[in-house]
Structures are given as C-alpha cells and as structure tokens.
N, C-alpha and C positions, 0 to 999 in steps of 0.2 A: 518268310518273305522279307527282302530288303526293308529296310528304310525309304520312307520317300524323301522326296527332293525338299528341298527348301524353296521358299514360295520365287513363281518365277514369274517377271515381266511378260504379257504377253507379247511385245512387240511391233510391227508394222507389216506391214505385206511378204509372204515368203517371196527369196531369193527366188525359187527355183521358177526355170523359162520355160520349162518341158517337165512334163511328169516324170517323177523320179520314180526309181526302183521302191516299191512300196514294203514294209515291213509290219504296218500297223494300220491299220482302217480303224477311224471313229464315225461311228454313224448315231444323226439324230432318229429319234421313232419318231413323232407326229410328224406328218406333213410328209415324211421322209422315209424311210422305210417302211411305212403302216401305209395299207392303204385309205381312202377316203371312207371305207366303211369299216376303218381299225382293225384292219385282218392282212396277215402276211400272206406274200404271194409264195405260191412253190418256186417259181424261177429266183425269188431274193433267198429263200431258204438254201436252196440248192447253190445256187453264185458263194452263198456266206461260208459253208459247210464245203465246197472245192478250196476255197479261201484259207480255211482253217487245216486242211487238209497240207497245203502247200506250205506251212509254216506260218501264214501271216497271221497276226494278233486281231483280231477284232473286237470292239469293243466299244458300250452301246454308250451314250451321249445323249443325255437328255433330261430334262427339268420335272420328269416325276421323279417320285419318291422309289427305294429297293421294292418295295410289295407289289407297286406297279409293272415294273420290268421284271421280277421273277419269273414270269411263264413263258416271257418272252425270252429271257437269256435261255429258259432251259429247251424250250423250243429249235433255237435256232443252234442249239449245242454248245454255247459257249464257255471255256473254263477261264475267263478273263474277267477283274475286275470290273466291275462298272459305275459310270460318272453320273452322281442323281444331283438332283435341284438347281440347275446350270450351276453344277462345277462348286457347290456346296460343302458336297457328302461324296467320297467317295468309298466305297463300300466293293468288299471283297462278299460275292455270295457262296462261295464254295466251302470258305472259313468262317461264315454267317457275323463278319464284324468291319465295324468302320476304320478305315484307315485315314481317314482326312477328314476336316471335320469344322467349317467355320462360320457360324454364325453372328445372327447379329443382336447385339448388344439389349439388354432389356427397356432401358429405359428409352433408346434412338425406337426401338419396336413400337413401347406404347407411346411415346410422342407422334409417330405417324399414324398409328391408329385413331388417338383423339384427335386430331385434324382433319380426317379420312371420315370419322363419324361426325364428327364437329359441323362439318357438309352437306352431306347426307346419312340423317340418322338411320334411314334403312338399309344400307351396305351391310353388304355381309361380310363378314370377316372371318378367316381360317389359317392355321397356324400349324406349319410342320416342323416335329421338333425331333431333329433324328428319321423315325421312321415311324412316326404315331403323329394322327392328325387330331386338331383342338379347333372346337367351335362351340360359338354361343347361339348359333343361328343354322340350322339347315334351309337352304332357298333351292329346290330342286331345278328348276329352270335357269338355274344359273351353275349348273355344278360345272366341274372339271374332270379327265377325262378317266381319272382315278377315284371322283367320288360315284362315278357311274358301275364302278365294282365292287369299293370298300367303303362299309362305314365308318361314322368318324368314331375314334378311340373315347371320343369324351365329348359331350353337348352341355353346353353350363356359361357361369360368368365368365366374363374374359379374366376377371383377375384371381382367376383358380388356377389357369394357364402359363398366361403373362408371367410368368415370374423366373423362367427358367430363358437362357438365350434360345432366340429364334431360326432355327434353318433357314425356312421360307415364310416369309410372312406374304398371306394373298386377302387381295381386296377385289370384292365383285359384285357388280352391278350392270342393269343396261346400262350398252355403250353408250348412248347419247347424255346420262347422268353421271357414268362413269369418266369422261371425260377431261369437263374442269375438275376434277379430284386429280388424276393424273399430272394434268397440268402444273399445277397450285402443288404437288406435291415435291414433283419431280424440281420445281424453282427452290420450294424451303430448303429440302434437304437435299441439294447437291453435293456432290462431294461427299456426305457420311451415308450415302446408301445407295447400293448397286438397284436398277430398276429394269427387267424384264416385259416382252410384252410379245406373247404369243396367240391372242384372242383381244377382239375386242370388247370383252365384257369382263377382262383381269387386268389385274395388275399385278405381278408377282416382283415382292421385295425381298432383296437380301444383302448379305455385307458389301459393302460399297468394294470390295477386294475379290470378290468371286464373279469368274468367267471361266466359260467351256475352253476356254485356251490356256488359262493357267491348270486347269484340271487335267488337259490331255498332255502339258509339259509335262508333269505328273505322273503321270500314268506314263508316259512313253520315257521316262526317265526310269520307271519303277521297271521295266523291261530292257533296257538297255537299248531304245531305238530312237536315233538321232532327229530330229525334227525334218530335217531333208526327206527321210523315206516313212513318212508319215504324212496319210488321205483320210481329210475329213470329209463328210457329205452331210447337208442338213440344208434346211428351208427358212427358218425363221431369224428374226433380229438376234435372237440369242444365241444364233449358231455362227453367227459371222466374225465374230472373236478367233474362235476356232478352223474359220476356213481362212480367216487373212494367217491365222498361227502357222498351220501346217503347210508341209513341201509342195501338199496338192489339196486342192479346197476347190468341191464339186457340190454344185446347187443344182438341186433336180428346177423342172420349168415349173411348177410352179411357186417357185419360192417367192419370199419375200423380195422389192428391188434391193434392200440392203444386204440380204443375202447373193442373191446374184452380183450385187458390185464387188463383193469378198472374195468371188469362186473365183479359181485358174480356168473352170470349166464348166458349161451346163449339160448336164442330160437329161435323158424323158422324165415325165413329171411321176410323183409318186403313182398316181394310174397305173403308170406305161411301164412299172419294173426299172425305173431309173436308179436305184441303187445297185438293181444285178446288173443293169447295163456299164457301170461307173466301174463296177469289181470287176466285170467281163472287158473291159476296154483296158484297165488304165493296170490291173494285179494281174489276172490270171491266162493275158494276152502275153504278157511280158515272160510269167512263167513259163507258159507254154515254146517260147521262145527261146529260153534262156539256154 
C-alpha cells in the first residue's frame, strides 16, 4: 500500500455548490449510520454494498477504537481502511496494522489528568493507546459505547499506563460535574490539545493536530481521490471538520447544530435510513444515470 500523505490543513468550507460526482463516502457510526439501538439497518447495508459495488470507496469515520468497528466493517463488506479516534489512528484491518498514528504527548496527558482529578477526584479516567484500552477505575454507568463490548486490557494505577503517548485520553463523569472540568480544561490547555465531545458525560482528549478531515485528506489521498468527489456524512461536533472538508458534507436530522451548520445537506435522521438515503440520492442516483 502507498505511502500516506503528509499531514494536511483541513481547510474552510468545500468549494463545491452542487453535489459532486462521488468517488469516496466517509461515514460516522454513532448517531450516523447506527441506529438509536446500535443496530444497522438492511436498507444502509444494502445502499453501502450497491455503493461498493459501483466502485465507490467507502469508509468508516469515527472516534472508536479498530475492535469496535471490526464487526461492523466486516458486516457492511468493506475492504477499505478505517478512520479510529477522530482521525488519531488510522488503521488498515485487512493487513491487521496501523498506518497513521498520533498521539498525544505523555506528559501534556498527565498534566490534564491531574487537573481533571485535581476537580473531581471521582472522575473516571480511560486511556487508548493504539488499540488496547487503560483504566484505573471501571464506573459502569458511565461507560462508552465500546466498554459496553470490551473489557478493559488493563485495571491498575494510572502510572503503570501513563507512561507511553496517548491515543485518546477520555474523561467521564455526570454531566452536571463533568462540566466545569470541561470548561477549566479546555481554557488551560488551548492550543496544546485537540478536545472532542460526543456525549454529555465525556470528554474525549487528543493531539491538539487530530481531526476527521485531516484523516480523510489521508485516506482519500491514499486512494487517489480528489477532495471534490469525496461525501462525508456524520452527526456530531467531531464530524464537522470532515463535512466542512469534503466536496459534499451530509448531516442526517438529527445531528448536532454544529454538525448541521457544516453539511451541504440534511437527510433523515439515523432512524429514518439517512445514510442510505444520502448514498441513494447524492452516489448511486448519479450512477445510475451516468
């Protein structure tokens, strides 16, 4: 497999006025292709798989870790890299190895941790480092959507962990305590750490240089397809990088408002099969045309 590209700007709003000839679909899973009870629809399966059929690349987008997307790439058939920890890790699963890879620094890690605990000393704290998750604390009522599958690789001090650079560093609490943590964090460290937030009871940290639009530069560089013919579709704050990146950037209804201020275009909500509706409209309308 090529080379990837060298780290790229994400940019400002795609150029494009009207949906472009599509060559590569990114799509987020929460909120976005999954639906509201974490189960894919046969109508997205089937849209994704005519998709794939027709030559267009598809390829998954989203802030879990490779073990969490595993069932789901092999489900939906896809032989395409895929993008983990917003645009962290990207990871080739057919070759079972990471092709990109940037995390954040050890000691910027535990500086936000001891200020995070400094807070509140009951936050939990979890730690992906590659594809193996680190805690000193399991809080089941506060898990994520991946510790609802997988245990954690390792339960112990943090400074048995801490010591190697960080993927994703995630901090969880209720929301009402989790808050001014947020707050107060996101003020310290501006600028030396990228800050994610898909649920209000995380906070997902990572290199202040990682976003789903430099990952799908990336990736759509590693294919050979131009950013013009390249559809993102995703719902949350951390898909909106990715949909101002790409030629066409689709927010299902109920995304985030930052989400939706990024799309070219809304479709039905993950419920409703708005990702098949997005591939059936905007790819395989055009195909069928062509």
């Amino acid at each position: 497999m090529p080379a990837l590209a060298p780290d790229v700007q994400p940019g400002g709003p795609s150029p494009a006025a009207s949906a472009p000839q599509v060559h590569l679909v990114a799509i987020d899973l929460d909120g976005t292709l999954l639906r509201s009870d974490k189960r894919l629809s046969l109508r997205c399966v089937t849209a994704v798989s005519e998709a794939c059929r027709a030559g267009v690349r598809v390829v998954i987008a989203s802030a879990r870790p490779p073990r969490s997307v595993r069932e789901i790439h092999r489900l939906l058939g896809l032989n395409t890299v895929h993008i983990n920890y917003n645009g962290a890790l990207i990871h080739d699963p057919l070759q079972a190895r990471h092709l990109y890879h940037r995390p954040l620094p050890v000691p910027l890690a535990r500086q936000v941790v001891d200020m995070a605990r400094g807070m509140d000393p009951w936050l939990a704290v979890s730690v992906e480092i590659l594809d193996r998750w680190y805690t000193d604390r399991v809080v089941e009522d506060l898990d994520t959507e991946t510790a609802r599958s997988f245990e954690p690789d390792y339960v112990g001090p943090l400074e048995a962990f801490l010591n190697r650079p960080v993927t994703k560093l995630m901090l969880l609490a209720p929301p009402q305590r989790l808050a001014p943590v947020r707050s107060r964090i996101s003020r310290r460290f501006e600028g030396q750490i990228g800050v994610a937030f898909t649920d209000p009871h995380l906070i997902q940290v990572h290199h202040p240089g990682v976003c789903k639009a430099r990952a799908l530069a990336r990736v759509a560089q590693l294919y050979g397809i131009e950013r013009e013919h390249v559809m993102a579709i995703g719902d949350a704050p951390n898909d909106s990088s990715m949909l101002r990146w790409a030629g066409w950037g689709v927010a299902v209804a109920n995304a985030w408002p930052e989400a939706r201020a990024a799309a070219d275009a809304v479709v039905p909500s993950n419920d409703e099969d708005g990702v098949a509706c997005a591939i059936e409209r905007y790819v395989l309308s055009r195909e069928a045309g062509a």
